[in-house]
C-alpha positions as a Markdown table, in Angstrom:
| # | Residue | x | y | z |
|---|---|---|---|---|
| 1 | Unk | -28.6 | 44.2 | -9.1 |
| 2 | Unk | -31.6 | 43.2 | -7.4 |
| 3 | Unk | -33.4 | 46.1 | -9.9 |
| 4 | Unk | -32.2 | 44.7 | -12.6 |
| 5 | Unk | -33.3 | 41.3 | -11.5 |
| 6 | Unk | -36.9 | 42.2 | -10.8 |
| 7 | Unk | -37.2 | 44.4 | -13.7 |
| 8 | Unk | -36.1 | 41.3 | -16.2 |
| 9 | Unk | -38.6 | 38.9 | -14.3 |
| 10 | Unk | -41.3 | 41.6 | -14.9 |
| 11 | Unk | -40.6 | 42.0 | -18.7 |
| 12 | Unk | -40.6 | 37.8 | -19.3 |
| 13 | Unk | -43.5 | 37.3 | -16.6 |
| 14 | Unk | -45.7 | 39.8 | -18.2 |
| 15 | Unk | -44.7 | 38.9 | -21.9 |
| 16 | Unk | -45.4 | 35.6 | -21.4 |
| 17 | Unk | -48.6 | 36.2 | -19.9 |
| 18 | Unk | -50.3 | 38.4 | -22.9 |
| 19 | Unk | -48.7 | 35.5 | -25.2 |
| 20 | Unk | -50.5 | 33.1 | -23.3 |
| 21 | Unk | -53.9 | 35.0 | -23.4 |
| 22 | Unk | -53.8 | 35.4 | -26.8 |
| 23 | Unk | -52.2 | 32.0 | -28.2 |
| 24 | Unk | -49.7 | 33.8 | -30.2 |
| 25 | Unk | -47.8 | 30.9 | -31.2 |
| 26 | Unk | -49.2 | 27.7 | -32.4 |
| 27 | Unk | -49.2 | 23.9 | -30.6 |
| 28 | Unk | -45.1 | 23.0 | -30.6 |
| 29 | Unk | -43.8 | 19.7 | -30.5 |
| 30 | Unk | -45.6 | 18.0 | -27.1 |
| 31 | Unk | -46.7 | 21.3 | -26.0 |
| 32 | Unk | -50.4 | 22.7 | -26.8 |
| 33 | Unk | -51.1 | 25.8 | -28.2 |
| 34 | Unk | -51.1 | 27.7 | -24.1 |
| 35 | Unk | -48.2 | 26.0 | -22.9 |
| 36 | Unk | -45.9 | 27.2 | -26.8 |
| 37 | Unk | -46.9 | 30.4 | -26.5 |
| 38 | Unk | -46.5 | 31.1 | -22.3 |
| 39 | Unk | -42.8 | 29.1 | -23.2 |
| 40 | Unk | -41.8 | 31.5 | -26.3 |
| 41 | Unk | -43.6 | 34.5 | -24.9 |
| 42 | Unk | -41.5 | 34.5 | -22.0 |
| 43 | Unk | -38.0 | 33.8 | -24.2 |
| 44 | Unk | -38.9 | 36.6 | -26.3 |
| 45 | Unk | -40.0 | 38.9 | -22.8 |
| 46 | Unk | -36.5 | 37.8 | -22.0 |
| 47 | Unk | -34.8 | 39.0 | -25.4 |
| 48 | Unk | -36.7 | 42.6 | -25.1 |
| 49 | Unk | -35.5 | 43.0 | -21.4 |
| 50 | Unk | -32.1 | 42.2 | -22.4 |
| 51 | Unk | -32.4 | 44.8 | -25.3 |
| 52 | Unk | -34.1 | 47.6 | -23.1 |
| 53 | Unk | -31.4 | 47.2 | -20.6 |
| 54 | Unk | -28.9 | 47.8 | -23.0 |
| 55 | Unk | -30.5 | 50.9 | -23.9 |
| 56 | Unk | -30.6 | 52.0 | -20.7 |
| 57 | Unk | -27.2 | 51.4 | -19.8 |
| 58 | Unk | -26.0 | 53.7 | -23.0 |
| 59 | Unk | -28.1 | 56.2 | -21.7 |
| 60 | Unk | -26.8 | 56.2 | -18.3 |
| 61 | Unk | -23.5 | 56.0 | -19.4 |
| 62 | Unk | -23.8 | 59.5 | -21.9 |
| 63 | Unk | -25.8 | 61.4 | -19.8 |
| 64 | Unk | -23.4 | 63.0 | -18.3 |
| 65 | Unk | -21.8 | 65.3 | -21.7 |
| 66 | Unk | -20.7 | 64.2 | -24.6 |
| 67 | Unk | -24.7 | 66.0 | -26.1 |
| 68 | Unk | -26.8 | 64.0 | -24.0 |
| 69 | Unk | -30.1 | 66.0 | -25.2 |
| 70 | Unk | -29.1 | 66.1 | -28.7 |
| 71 | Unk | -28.3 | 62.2 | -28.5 |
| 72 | Unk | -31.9 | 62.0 | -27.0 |
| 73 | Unk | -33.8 | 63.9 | -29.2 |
| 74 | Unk | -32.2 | 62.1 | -32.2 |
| 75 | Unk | -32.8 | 58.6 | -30.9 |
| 76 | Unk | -36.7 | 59.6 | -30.6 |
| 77 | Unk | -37.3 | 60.8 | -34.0 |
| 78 | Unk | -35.2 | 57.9 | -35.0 |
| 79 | Unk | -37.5 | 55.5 | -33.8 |
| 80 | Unk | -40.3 | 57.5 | -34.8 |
| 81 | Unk | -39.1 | 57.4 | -38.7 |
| 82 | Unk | -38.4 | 53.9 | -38.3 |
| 83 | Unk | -41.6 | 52.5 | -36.6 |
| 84 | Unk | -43.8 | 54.8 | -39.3 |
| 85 | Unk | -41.7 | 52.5 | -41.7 |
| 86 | Unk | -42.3 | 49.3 | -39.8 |
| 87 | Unk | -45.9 | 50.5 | -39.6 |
| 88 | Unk | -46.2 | 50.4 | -43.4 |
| 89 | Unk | -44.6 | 46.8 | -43.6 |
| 90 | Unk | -47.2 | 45.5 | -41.0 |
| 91 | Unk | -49.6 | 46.1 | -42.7 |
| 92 | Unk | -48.3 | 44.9 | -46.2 |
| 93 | Unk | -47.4 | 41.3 | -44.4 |
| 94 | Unk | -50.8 | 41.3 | -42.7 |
| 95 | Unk | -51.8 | 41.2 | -46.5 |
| 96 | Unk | -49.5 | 39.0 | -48.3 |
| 97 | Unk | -49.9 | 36.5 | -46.2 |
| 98 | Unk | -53.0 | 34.7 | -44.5 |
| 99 | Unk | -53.9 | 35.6 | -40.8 |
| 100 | Unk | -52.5 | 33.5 | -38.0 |
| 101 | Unk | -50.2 | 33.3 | -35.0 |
| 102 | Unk | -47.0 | 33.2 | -36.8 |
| 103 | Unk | -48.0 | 36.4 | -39.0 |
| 104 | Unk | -49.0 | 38.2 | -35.8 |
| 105 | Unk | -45.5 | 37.0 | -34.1 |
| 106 | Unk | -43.3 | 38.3 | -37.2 |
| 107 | Unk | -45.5 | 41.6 | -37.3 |
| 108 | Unk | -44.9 | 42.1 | -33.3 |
| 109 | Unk | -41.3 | 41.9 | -34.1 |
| 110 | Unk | -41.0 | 43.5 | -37.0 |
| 111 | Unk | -42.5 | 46.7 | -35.2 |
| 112 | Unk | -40.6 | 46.3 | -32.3 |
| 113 | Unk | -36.9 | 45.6 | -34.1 |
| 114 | Unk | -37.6 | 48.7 | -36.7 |
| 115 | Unk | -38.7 | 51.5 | -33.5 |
| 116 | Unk | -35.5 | 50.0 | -31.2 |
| 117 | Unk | -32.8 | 49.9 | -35.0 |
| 118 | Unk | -34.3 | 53.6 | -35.5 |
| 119 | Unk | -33.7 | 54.3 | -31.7 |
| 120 | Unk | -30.1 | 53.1 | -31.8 |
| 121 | Unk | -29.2 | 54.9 | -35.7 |
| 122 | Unk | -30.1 | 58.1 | -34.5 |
| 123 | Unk | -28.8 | 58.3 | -30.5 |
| 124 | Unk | -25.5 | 57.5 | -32.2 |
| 125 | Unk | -25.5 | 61.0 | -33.9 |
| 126 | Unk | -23.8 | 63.8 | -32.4 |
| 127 | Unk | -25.6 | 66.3 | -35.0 |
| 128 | Unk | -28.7 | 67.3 | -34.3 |
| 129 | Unk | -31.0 | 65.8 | -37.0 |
| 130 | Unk | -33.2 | 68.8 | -37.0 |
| 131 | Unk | -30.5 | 71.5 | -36.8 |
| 132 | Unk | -32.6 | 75.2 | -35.7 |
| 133 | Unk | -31.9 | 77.6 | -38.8 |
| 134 | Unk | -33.2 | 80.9 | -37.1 |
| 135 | Unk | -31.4 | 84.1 | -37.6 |
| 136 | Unk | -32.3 | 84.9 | -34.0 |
| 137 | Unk | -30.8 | 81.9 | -32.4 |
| 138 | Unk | -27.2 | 81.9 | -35.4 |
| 139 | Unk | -27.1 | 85.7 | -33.8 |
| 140 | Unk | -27.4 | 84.5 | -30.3 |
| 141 | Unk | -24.9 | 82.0 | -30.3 |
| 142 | Unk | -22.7 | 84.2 | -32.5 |
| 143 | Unk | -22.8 | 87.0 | -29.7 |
| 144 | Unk | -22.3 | 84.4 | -27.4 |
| 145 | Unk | -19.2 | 82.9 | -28.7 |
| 146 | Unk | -17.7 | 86.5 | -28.6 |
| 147 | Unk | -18.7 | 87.4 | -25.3 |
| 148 | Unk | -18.2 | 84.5 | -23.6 |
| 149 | Unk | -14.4 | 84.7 | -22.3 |
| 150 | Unk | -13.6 | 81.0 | -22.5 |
| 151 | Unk | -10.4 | 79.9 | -24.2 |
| 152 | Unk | -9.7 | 76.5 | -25.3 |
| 153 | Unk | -5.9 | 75.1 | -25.7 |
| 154 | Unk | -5.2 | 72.9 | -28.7 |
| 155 | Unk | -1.9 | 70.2 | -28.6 |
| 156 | Unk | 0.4 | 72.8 | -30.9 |
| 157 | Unk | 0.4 | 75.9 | -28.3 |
| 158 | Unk | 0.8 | 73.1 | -25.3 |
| 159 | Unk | 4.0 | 72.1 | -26.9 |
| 160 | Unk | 4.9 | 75.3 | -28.2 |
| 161 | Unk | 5.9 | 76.4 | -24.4 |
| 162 | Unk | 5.0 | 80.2 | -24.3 |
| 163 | Unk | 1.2 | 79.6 | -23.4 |
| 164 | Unk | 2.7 | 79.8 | -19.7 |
| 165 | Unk | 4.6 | 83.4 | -20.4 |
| 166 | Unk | 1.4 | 84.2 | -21.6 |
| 167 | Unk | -0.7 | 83.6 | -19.3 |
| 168 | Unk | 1.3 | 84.7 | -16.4 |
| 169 | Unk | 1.1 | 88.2 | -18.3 |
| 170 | Unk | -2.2 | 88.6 | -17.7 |
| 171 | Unk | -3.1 | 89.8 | -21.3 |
| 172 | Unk | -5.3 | 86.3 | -21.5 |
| 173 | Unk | -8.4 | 86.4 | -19.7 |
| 174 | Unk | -11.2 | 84.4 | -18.4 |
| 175 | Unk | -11.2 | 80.6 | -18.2 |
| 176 | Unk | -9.3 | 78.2 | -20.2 |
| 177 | Unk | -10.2 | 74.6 | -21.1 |
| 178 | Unk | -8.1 | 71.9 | -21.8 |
| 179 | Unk | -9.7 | 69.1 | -23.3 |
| 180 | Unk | -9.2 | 65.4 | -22.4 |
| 181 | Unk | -8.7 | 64.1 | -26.1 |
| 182 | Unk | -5.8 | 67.1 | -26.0 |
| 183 | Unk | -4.4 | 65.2 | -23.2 |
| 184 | Unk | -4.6 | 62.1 | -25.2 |
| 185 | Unk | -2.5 | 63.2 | -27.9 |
| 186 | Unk | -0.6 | 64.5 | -26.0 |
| 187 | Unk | 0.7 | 61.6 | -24.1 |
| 188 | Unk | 0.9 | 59.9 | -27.1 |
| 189 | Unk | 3.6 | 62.5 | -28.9 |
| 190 | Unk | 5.4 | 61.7 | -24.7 |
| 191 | Unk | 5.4 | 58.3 | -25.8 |
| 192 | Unk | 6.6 | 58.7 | -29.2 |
| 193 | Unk | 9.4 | 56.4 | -30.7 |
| 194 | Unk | 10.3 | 59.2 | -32.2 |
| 195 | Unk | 13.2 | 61.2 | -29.8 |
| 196 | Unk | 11.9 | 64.9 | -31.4 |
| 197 | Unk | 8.3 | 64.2 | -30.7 |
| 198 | Unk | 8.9 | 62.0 | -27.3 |
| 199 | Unk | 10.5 | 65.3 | -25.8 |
| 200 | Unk | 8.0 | 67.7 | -27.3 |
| 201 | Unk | 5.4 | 65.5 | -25.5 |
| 202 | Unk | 6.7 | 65.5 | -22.4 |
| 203 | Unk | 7.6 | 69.3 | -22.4 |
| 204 | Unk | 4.0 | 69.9 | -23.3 |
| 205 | Unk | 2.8 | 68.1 | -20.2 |
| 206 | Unk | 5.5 | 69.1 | -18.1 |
| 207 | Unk | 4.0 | 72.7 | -18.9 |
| 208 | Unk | 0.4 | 71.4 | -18.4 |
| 209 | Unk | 1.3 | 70.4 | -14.9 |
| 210 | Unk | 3.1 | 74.2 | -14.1 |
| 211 | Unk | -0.3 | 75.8 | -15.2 |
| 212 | Unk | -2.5 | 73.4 | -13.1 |
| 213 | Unk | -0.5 | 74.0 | -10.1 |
| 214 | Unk | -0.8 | 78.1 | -10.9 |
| 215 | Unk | -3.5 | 79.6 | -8.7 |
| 216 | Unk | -3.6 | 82.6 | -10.6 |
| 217 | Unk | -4.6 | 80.9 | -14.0 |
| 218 | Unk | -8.5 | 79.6 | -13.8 |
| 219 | Unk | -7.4 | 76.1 | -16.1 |
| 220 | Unk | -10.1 | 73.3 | -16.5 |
| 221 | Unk | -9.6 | 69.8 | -18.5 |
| 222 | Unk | -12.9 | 69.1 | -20.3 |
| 223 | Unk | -14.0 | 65.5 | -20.5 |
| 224 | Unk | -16.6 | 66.3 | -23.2 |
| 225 | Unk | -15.3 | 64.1 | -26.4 |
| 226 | Unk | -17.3 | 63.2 | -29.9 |
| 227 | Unk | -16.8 | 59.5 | -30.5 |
| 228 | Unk | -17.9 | 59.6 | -34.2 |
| 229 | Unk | -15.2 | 62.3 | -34.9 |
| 230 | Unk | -11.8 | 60.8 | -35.3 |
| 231 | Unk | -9.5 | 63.8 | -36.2 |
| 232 | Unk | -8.5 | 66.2 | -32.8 |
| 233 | Unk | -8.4 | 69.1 | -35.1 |
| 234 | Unk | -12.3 | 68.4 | -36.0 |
| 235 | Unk | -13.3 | 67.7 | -32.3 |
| 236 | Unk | -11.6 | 71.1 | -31.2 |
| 237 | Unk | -13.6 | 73.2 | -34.3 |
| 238 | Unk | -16.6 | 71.1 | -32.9 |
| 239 | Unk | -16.2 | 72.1 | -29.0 |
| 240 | Unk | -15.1 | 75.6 | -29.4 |
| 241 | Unk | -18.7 | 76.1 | -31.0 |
| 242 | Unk | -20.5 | 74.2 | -28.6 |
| 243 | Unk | -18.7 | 76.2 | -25.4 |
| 244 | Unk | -18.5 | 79.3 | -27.6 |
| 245 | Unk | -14.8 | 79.0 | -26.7 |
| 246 | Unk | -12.0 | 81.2 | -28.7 |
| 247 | Unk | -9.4 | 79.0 | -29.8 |
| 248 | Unk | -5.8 | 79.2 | -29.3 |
| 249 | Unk | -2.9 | 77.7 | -31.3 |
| 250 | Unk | 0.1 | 78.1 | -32.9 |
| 251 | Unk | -0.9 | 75.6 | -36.2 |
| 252 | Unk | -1.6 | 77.5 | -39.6 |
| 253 | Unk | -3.8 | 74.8 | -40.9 |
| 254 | Unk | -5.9 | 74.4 | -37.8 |
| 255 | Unk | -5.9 | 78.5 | -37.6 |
| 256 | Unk | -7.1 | 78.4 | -41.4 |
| 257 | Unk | -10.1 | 75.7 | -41.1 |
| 258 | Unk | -11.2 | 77.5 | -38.0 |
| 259 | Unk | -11.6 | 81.0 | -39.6 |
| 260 | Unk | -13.8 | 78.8 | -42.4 |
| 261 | Unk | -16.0 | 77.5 | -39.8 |
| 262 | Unk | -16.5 | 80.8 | -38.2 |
| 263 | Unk | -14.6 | 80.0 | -34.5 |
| 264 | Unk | -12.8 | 82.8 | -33.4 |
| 265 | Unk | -9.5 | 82.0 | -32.9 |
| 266 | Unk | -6.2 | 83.4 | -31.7 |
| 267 | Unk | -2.6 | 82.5 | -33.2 |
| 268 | Unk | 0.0 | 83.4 | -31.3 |
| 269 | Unk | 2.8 | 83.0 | -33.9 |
| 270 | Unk | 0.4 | 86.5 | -35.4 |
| 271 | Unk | 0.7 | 87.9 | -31.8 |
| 272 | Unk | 4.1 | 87.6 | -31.8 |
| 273 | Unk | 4.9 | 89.0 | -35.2 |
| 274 | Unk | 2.3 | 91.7 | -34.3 |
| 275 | Unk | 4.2 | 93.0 | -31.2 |
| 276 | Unk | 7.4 | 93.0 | -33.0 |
| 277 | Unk | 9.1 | 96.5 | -33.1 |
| 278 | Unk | 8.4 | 98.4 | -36.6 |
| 279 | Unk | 11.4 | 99.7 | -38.2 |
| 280 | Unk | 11.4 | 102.3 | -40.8 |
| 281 | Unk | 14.0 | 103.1 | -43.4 |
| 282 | Unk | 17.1 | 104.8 | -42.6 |
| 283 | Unk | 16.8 | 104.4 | -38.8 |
| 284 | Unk | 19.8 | 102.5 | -36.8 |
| 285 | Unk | 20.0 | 99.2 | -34.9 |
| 286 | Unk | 22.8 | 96.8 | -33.3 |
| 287 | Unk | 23.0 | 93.5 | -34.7 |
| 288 | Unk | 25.0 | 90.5 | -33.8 |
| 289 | Unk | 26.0 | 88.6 | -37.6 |
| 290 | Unk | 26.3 | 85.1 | -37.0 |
| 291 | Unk | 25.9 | 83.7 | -40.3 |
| 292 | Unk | 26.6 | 84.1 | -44.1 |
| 293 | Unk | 24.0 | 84.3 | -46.1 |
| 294 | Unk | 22.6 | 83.3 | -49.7 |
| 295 | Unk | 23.9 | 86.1 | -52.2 |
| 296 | Unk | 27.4 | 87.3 | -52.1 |
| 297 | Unk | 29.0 | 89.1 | -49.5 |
| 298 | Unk | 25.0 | 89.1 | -47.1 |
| 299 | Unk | 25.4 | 87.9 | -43.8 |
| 300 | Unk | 22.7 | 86.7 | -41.5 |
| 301 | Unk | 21.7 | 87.7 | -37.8 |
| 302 | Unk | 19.1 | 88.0 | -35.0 |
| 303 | Unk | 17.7 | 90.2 | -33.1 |
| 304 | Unk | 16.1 | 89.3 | -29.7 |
| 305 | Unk | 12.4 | 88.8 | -30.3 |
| 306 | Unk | 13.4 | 86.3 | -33.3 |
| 307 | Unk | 13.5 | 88.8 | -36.6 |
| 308 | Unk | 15.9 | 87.8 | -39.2 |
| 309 | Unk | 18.1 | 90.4 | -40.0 |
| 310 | Unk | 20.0 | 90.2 | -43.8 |
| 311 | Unk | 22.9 | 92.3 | -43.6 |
| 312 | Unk | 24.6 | 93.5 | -47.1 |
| 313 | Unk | 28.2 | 93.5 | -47.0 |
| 314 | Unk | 27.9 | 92.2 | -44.0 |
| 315 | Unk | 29.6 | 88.4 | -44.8 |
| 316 | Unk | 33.2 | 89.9 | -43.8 |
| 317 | Unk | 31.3 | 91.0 | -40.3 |
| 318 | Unk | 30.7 | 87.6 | -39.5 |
| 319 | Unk | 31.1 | 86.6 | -35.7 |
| 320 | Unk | 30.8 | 90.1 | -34.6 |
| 321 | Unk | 28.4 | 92.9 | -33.4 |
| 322 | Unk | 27.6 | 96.2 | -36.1 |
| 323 | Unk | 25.9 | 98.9 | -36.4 |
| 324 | Unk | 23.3 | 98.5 | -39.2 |
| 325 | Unk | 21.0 | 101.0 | -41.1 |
| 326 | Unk | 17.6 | 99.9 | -42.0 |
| 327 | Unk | 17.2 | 99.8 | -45.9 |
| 328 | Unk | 13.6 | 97.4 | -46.2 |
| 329 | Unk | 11.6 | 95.3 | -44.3 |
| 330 | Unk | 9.5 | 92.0 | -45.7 |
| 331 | Unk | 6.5 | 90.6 | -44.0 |
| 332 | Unk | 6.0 | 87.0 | -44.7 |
| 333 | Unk | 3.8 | 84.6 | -43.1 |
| 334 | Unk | 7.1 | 83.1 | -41.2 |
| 335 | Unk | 7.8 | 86.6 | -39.7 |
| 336 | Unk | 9.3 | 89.9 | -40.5 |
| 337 | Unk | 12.8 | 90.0 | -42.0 |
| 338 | Unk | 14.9 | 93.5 | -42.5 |
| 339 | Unk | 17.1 | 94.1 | -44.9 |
| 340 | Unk | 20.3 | 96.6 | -43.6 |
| 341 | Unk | 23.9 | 97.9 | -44.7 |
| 342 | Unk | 26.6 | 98.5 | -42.0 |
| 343 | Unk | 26.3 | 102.1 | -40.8 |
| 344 | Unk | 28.8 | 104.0 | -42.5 |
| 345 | Unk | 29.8 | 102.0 | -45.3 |
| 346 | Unk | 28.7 | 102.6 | -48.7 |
| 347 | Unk | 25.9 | 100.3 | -50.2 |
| 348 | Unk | 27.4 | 97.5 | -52.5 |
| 349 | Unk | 25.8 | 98.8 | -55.7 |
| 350 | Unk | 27.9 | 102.3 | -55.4 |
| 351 | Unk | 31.3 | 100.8 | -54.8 |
C-alpha cells in the first residue's frame, strides 16, 4: 500500500512538474498559463499512474503460468507496432495543424495511448506473434514430446472409470497431469440437472480422489489454463504440446483432432480392443446367449472382456450356456464381434 502510494505521488508530482516547465497547457479560466499546466499535468500524471498500475497488476497476476514469456514478448512488440504507428500520426498532426500547447498535449497522448493500446492487444495473446519456424527447434520439441513420459487425463477417461485399473497395473508410466479446467468440467457434469450426467460427474471425481490418495501413482493437477480458448477439448490439444504430454482418452472426436494436430495420444477404447483374444475360424469357445438377435433364429451373447458374440441358430439357446464354433470375426470401430454356430449342429444353410 504505502508503494503504491508513493509510486502514484511520484508519477503526478513529476508530471506536473515537466508540465509546468514547459507551459504545456494554455492560461485556464482564473488560472495563468504555470498554474493550468502544474494543475492538468498532475491530473493527467495521475491518469498514467493509474494506467501503469493496472499494467503491473496483470503482470503480477500471470506471471506465474498461463505463458508468461510469450504474453511478455507479445505485449512489447505490440507496443512497438503501435507507437511506430503513433509515431507517424505525430508527426502528420504536428503538420495539419499550427504549433502550440494543445497540439503538443494531444501529440503526448496520442503516443502514449497507441504504445500502452499496443501493449495491452498483444499481452492478451497466448500465441506467440512471431512463432520460431526452424526445423531444428519443430524436431526438438517433436523428440521431446515423445520422450518426455508425461501423460495428461482428459474429462472422458476420468468418467470412464478404468484409468484407476490402469494405472494400478503399472503398464502407464511416468507422471500424469490433471488439469484444473478438467476439474472444472468436471464438477459441472457432478452438478448436472441431468440424473445420467450428475452421477457420471461425481463417479469421475470420486475416482480422482482414489488416485490422489494412491502413493504409488505420481498424479499432479495443473493450474496452467488459456483464457482466450473457450472449448476444453482445444485447451487440452493446446497443453499437451506445450508440456509435450501424451494424451489420454476414451473420446473419438477428441482422439481424431489430436492425431491432426500431431499430439500423441493414447485411446483406451483401442487398448482394449487391442488386448482382446484373437479367434480364428473353426476353433471352440463357451458362450452364455442372453439375447435374440436381428435375423431369424441368431441369438446374442457376451463374452467377458465385452465382445459381442452372434450366435446362428442360436435364438432357441436363449438363457443358457453352449458350446460355439467360430465361423467369422468383424472388426469395427465399436469392437470386435464373432460370428459362431453351436458346436455340433449343422449350419442353418445345410438343413
Amino acid at each position: 500500500m504505502v508503494s503504491s502510494f508513493l509510486f502514484f505521488s511520484a508519477v503526478i508530482v513529476a508530471s506536473g512538474a515537466v508540465s509546468a516547465v514547459y507551459r504545456l497547457f494554455p492560461p485556464l479560466g482564473g488560472l495563468s498559463s504555470l498554474g493550468s499546466s502544474l494543475l492538468l499535468g498532475a491530473v493527467s500524471g495521475a491518469a498514467l499512474a493509474a494506467s501503469l498500475h493496472l499494467i503491473w497488476q496483470r503482470l503480477v497476476s500471470t506471471w506465474l503460468g498461463k505463458d508468461a514469456g510469450i504474453r511478455l514478448v507479445n505485449g512489447f512488440l505490440g507496443a512497438l507496432a503501435a507507437t511506430v504507428i503513433g509515431v507517424v500520426f505525430y508527426f502528420s498532426l504536428g503538420i495539419a495543424f499550427p504549433t502550440g500547447g494543445a497540439l503538443r498535449v494531444a501529440q503526448g497522448v496520442l503516443l502514449i495511448g497507441s504504445t500502452l493500446i499496443g501493449w495491452r492487444i498483444g499481452f492478451s495473446l497466448d500465441d506467440p506473434v512471431l512463432p520460431v519456424r526452424d526445423g531444428a527447434g519443430t524436431a526438438a520439441r517433436a523428440r521431446g514430446q515423445r520422450t518426455s513420459g508425461i501423460k495428461l487425463l482428459d474429462t472422458s477417461i476420468i468418467i470412464d472409470g478404468r484409468i484407476g485399473a490402469l494405472l494400478s497395473t503399472g503398464f502407464i508410466e511416468g507422471e500424469i497431469l490433471v488439469p484444473e479446467f478438467v476439474l472444472g468440467e468436471l464438477q459441472n457434469i457432478a452438478d448436472s440437472s441431468n440424473s445420467l450426467r450428475r452421477r457420471k460427474g461425481r463417479r469421475g471425481l470420486e475416482i480422482l480422489n482414489e488416485l490422489m490418495r494412491d502413493e504409488e501413482v505420481a498424479i499432479r493437477v495443473l493450474t496452467k489454463d488459456y483464457p482466450s480458448i473457450r472449448e476444453v477439448d482445444r485447451k487440452l490439444i493446446r497443453l499437451a504440446k506445450d508440456e509435450g504430454a501424451t494424451l489420454i482418452t476414451t473420446d473419438f472426436n477428441l482422439n481424431r483432432v489430436a492425431q491432426v494436430e500431431g499430439v500423441p495420444i493414447l485411446n483406451v477404447n483401442e487398448l482394449a480392443n487391442a488386448i482382446k483374444p484373437l479367434f480364428l475360424p473353426g476353433e471352440g469357445i463357451s458362450v452364455e446367449i442372453i439375447d435374440r438377435g436381428e435375423e431369424i433364429n441368431q441369438g446374442i451373447g457376451y463374452l467377458d472382456d465385452g465382445t459381442m458374440v452372434v450366435v446362428e441358430n442360436g435364438r432357441r439357446h436363449i438363457g443358457r450356456t453352449i458350446q460355439a464354433t467360430v465361423r467369422s470375426t468383424l472388426q469395427t470401430e465399436a469392437g470386435r464381434m464373432l460370428f459362431v454356430e453351436p458346436a455340433g449342429e449343422a449350419p442353418r444353410w445345410e438343413r
